[in-house]
C-alpha positions in Angstrom: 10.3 47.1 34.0 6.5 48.0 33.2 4.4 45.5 35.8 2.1 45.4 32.8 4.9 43.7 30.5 5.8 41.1 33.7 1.8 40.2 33.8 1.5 40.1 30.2 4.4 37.9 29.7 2.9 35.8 32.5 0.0 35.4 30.3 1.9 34.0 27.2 3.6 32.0 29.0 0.5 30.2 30.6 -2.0 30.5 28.0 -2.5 29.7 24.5 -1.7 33.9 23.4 0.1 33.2 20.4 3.4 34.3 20.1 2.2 36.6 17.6 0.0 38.1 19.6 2.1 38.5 22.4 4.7 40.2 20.3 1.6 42.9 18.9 0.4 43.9 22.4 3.7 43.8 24.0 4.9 46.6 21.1 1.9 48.0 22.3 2.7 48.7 25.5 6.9 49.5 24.9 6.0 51.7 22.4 7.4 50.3 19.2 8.3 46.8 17.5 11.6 47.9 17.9 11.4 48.4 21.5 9.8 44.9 22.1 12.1 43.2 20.2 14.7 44.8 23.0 12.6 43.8 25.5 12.1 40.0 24.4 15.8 38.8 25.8 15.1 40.7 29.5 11.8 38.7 29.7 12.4 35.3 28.4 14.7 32.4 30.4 18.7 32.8 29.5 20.2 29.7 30.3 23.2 31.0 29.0 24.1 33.8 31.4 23.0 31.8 34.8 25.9 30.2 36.5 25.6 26.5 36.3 25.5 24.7 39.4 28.6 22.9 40.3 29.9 20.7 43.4 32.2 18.5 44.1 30.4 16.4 46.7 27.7 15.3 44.8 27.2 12.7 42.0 24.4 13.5 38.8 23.5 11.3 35.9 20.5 10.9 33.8 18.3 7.7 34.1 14.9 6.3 33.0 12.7 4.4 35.1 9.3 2.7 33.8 6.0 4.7 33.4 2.9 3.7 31.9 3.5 4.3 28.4 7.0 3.7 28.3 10.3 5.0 30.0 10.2 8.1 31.6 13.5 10.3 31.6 15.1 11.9 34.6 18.1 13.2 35.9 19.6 11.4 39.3 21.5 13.5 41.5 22.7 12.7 45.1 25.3 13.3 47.7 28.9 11.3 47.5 29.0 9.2 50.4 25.7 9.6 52.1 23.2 7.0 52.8 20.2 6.8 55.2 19.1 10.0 53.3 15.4 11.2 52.5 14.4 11.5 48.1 12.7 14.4 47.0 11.1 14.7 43.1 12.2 17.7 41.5 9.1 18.8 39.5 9.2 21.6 36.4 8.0 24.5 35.2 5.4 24.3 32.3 8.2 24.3 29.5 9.7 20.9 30.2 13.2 19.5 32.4 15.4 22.4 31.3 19.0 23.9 32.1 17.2 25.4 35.5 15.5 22.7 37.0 18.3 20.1 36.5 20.5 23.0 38.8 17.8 23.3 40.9 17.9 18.9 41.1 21.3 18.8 42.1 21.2 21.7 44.5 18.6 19.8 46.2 20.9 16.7 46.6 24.0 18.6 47.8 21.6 19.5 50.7 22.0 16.1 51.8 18.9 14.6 50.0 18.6 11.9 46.9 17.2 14.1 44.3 15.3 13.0 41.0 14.4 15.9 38.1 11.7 14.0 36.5 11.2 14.9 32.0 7.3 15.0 31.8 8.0 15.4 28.4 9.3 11.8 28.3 6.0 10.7 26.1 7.5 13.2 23.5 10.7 11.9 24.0 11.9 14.5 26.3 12.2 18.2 26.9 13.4 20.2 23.8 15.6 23.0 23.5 12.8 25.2 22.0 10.7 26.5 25.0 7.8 27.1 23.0 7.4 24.0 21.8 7.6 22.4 25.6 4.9 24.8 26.3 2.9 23.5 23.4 3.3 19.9 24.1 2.9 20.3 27.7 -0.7 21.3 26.9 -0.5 17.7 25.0 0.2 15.8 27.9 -2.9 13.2 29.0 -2.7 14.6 32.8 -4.3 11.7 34.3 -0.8 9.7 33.0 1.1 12.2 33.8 0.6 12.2 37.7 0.9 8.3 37.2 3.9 8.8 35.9 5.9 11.1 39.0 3.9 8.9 41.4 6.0 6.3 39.7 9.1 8.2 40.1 8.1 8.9 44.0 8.1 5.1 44.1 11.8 4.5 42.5 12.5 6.7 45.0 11.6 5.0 48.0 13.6 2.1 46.8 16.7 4.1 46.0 20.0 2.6 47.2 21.1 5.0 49.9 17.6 6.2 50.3 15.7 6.0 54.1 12.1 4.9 52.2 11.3 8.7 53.0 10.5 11.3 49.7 9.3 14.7 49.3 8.2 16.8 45.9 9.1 20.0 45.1 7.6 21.9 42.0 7.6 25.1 40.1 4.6 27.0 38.6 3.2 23.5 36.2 5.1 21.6 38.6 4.0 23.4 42.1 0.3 22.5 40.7 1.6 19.0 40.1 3.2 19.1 43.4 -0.4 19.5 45.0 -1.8 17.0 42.8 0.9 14.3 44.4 0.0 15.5 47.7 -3.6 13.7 47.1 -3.1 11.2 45.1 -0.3 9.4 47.2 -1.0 9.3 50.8 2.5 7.9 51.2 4.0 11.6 50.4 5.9 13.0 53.5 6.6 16.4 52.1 5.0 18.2 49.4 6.8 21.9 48.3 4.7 24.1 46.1 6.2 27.3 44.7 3.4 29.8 43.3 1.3 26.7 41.7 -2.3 26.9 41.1 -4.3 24.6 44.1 -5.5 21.5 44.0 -9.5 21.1 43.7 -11.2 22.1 46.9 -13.4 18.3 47.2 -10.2 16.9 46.9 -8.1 18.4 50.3 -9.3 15.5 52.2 -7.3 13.3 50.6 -3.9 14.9 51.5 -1.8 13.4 54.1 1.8 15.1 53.8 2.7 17.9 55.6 3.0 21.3 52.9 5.0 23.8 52.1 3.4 26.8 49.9 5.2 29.6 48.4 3.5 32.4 46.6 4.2 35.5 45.2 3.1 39.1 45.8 2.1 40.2 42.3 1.0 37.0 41.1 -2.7 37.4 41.3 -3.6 34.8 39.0 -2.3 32.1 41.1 -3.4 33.9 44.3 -6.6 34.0 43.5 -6.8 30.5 44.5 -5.2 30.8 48.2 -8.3 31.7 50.5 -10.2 28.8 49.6 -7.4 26.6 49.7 -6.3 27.6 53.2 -9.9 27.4 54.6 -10.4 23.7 53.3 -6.4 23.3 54.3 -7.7 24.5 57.8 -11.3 22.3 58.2 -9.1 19.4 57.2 -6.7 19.6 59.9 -3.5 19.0 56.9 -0.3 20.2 58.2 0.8 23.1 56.2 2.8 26.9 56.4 2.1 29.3 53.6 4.2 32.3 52.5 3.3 35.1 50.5 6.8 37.2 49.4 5.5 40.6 49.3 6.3 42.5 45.8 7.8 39.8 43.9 6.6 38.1 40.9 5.4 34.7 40.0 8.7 32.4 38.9 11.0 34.2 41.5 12.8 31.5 42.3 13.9 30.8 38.5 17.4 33.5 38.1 17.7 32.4 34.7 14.8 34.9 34.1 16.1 38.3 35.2 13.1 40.4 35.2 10.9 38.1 37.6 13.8 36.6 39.4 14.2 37.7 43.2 17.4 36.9 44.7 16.4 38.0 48.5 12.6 36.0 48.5 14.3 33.0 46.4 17.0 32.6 49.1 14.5 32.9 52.1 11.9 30.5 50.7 15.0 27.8 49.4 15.9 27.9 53.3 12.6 27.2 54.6 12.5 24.4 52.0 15.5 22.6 52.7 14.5 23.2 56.6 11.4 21.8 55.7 12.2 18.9 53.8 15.0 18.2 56.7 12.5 18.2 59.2 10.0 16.3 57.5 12.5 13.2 55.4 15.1 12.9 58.1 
């Protein structure tokens, strides 16, 4: 597919381009409404054709735990059997907890870790099916509550029965940025897993304490943008970190519910060098 219709798909999905809008310039470019419309399905999420993740020795269910406003909803997965185990918070993308990230949640635990796919939607109470309107009320969310709130859930973590008081994050786009934002506002954070997420502010890098994990893609040059400045205060701060860039993939790679941007070879690389991460840092 046209780079042009990946990028300007990118920018509808993180920007307040109508869907109207989007749907005028991206006949534009295929040529006709008709076309477009064609188009729509190859671009957008299909929860319907990915293969939902399934194992036998692991146990899921969803829970709430306390925020600041109120319960926050989650989904709890971890491995039959197993205790002693590092947590990881499973944050994601900017439409809310959908079909994906809960797969991605228990994938996580049948690695061997507690895992818990935190709703930041919760306030609204919860994620709906509609992915434009998670988009819209992500842009609703009071941020500053927000971070309280998965700092919260890093804490019912580190009491989790089975749990060794150890727990990562892992995040997604929205949720990689949130992934850096945990990394300095909790100093308790072991491991802190970033995939193509805009950066934390430069002023505050001396604040992080975890060791990081960043994942970034090729074509993504919005998010890159970012990564220079980053990596220079990363490096003046002494914070532990590795950073990949997958050459000629796009931003959401990772996500194989979205079959024009998914990439099977870089997702399956950088998932190894997370869970070899997060067993080397939460063991």
């Amino acid at each position: 597919m046209d780079q042009k219709i990946i990028n300007l798909y990118d920018q509808y999905t993180h920007s307040q381009l109508t869907r109207k809008e989007f749907m005028k310039r991206l006949a534009m470019l295929a040529g006709s409404t008709a076309a477009a419309t064609a188009l729509l399905p190859l671009l957008q999420n299909n929860y319907a054709e990915a293969m939902p993740f399934q194992s036998d020795d692991i146990i899921s269910e969803n829970i709430t735990y306390p925020g600041v406003d109120g319960d926050v909803k989650a989904v709890l997965a971890k491995p039959k059997n197993k205790t002693g185990i590092g947590s990881v918070v499973v944050i994601h993308e900017n439409r809310g907890l959908n079909p994906h990230i809960v797969d991605v949640t228990k994938r996580v635990a049948a690695e061997g870790f507690i895992a818990l796919g935190v709703d930041a939607l919760s306030p609204f109470g919860g994620t709906p099916a509609d992915e434009d309107k998670g988009r819209e009320l992500i842009g609703k969310l009071d941020m500053e509550k927000t971070v309280q709130n998965y700092l919260k859930g890093l804490d019912y973590l580190r009491t989790a029965d089975g749990g060794n008081g150890k727990v990562g994050c892992v995040g997604f786009c929205w949720g990689g940025a949130m992934a850096g934002r945990l990394a300095v506002n909790d100093p308790q954070l072991q491991a802190s897993v970033a995939y193509y997420g805009s950066q934390p502010n430069v002023a505050d890098v001396p604040k992080i304490k975890a060791s990081l994990l960043l994942h970034y893609a090729g074509l993504d040059e919005r998010i890159n943008a970012g990564i220079p400045v980053y990596e220079g205060a990363l490096k003046a701060n002494g914070v532990d970190y590795q950073l990949f860039v997958y050459d000629g993939v796009n931003h959401a790679f990772n996500n194989d519910t979205s079959p024009t941007r998914y990439d099977e070879a870089a997702a399956k690389l950088a998932w190894q060098r997370t869970i070899g991460f997060f067993k080397s840092k939460l063991a």
